[in-house]
C-alpha positions in Angstrom: 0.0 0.0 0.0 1.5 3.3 -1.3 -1.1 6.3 0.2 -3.8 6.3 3.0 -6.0 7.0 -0.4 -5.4 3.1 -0.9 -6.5 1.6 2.5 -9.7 4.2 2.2 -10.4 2.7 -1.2 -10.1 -0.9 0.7 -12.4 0.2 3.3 -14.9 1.6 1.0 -14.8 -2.0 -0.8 -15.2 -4.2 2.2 -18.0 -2.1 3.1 -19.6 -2.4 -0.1 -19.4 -6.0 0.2 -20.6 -6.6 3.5 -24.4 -6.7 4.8 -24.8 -3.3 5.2 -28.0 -1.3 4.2 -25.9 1.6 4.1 -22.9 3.7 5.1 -21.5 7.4 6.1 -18.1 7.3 6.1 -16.0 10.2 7.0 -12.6 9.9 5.2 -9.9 12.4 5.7 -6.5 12.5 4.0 -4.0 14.4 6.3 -1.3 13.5 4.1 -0.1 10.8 1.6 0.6 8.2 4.7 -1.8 9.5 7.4 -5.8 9.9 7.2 -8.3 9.3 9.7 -11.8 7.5 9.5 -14.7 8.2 11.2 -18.5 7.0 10.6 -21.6 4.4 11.0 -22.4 2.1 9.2 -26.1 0.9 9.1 -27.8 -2.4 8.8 -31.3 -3.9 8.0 -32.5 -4.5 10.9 -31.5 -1.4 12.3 -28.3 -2.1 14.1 -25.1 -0.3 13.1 -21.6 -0.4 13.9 -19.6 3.1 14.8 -16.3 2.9 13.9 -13.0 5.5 14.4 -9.7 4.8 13.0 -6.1 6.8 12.6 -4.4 5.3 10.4 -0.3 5.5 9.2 1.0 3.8 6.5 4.4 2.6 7.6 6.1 0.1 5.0 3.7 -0.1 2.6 1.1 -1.6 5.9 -1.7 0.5 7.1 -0.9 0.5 11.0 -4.0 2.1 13.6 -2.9 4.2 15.8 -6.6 4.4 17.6 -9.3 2.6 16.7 -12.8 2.0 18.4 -15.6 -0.2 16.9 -19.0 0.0 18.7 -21.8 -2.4 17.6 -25.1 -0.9 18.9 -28.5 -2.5 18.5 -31.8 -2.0 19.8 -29.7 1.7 21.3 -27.1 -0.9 23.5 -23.8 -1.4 23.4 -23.5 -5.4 22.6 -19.7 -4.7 21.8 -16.8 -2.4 21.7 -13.0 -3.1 20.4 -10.8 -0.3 20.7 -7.1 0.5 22.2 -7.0 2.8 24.2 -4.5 2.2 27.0 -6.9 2.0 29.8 -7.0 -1.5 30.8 -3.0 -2.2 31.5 -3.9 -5.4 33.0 -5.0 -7.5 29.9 -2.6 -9.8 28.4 -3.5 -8.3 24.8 -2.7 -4.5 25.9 -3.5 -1.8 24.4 -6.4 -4.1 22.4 -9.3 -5.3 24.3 -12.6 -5.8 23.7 -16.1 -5.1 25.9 -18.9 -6.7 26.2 -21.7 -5.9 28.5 -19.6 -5.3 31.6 -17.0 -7.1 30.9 -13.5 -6.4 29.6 -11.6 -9.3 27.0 -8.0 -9.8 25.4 -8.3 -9.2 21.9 -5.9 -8.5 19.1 -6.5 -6.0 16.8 -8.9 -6.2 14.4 -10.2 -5.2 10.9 -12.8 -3.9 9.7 -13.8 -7.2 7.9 -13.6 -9.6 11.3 -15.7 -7.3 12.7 -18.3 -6.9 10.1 -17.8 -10.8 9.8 -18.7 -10.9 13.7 -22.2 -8.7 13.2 -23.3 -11.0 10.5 -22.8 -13.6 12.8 -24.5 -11.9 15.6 -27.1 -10.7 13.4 -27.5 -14.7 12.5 -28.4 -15.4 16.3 -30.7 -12.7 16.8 -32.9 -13.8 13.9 -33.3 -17.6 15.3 -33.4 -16.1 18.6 -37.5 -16.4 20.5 -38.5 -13.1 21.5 -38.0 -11.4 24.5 -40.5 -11.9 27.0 -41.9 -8.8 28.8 -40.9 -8.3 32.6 -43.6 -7.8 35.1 -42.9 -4.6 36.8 -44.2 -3.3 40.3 -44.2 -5.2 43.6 -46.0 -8.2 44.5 -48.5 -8.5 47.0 -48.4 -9.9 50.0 -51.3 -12.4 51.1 
């Protein structure tokens, strides 16, 4: 990979081929090597994934400086990879990944694993029963 123009041009294409209903991607050249990328990405069933990346390319390889990618459905969090250096105690530092409460090891990802890992997700809620309502209020006593 010669430019940042090139790894936008790759993101724009694994974009295009994934499940998405559609995008707004933010794609900023600050030079011929750095750029940055900011945007949503929306699906069908009206989930979408927001996504931030800095990106450097250093010997012909794009390399992240920060990323975050948020998976929200429904208006919750279901996941979040990012790196920034806030959880020193994780094997896979900087990189992690949260779920619900819970912070993971994870290596970096792309943008393809993790549009990979919605379709999967996506996959589960559609077999998935319905949620059943919660009674709320207090319960009598006899």
């Amino acid at each position: 990979m010669r430019n940042v123009i090139q790894y936008f041009d790759l993101i724009a294409k694994t974009v295009g081929f994934s499940a998405a209903a559609s995008a707004e991607l933010d794609l900023e050249q600050l030079d011929h090597a750095r750029g940055t990328l900011d945007g949503v990405i929306y699906f069908a069933d009206g989930s979408r994934l927001e996504l931030t990346e800095r990106i450097a390319i250093e010997r012909s390889r794009p390399v992240k400086r920060d990323y975050r990618y948020q998976y929200v459905r429904e208006g919750k969090a279901v996941f979040r990879y990012d790196n920034a250096p806030h959880h020193p105690g994780i094997a896979t530092f900087p990189h992690h990944k949260h779920v619900g409460r819970k912070t993971l090891p994870s290596d970096e990802p792309t943008l393809s694993q993790i549009l990979d890992e919605v379709s999967a997700l996506q996959a589960e809620f559609e077999k998935a029963p319905p949620a059943k309502a919660k009674a709320r209020g207090r319960r009598r006593r006899k």
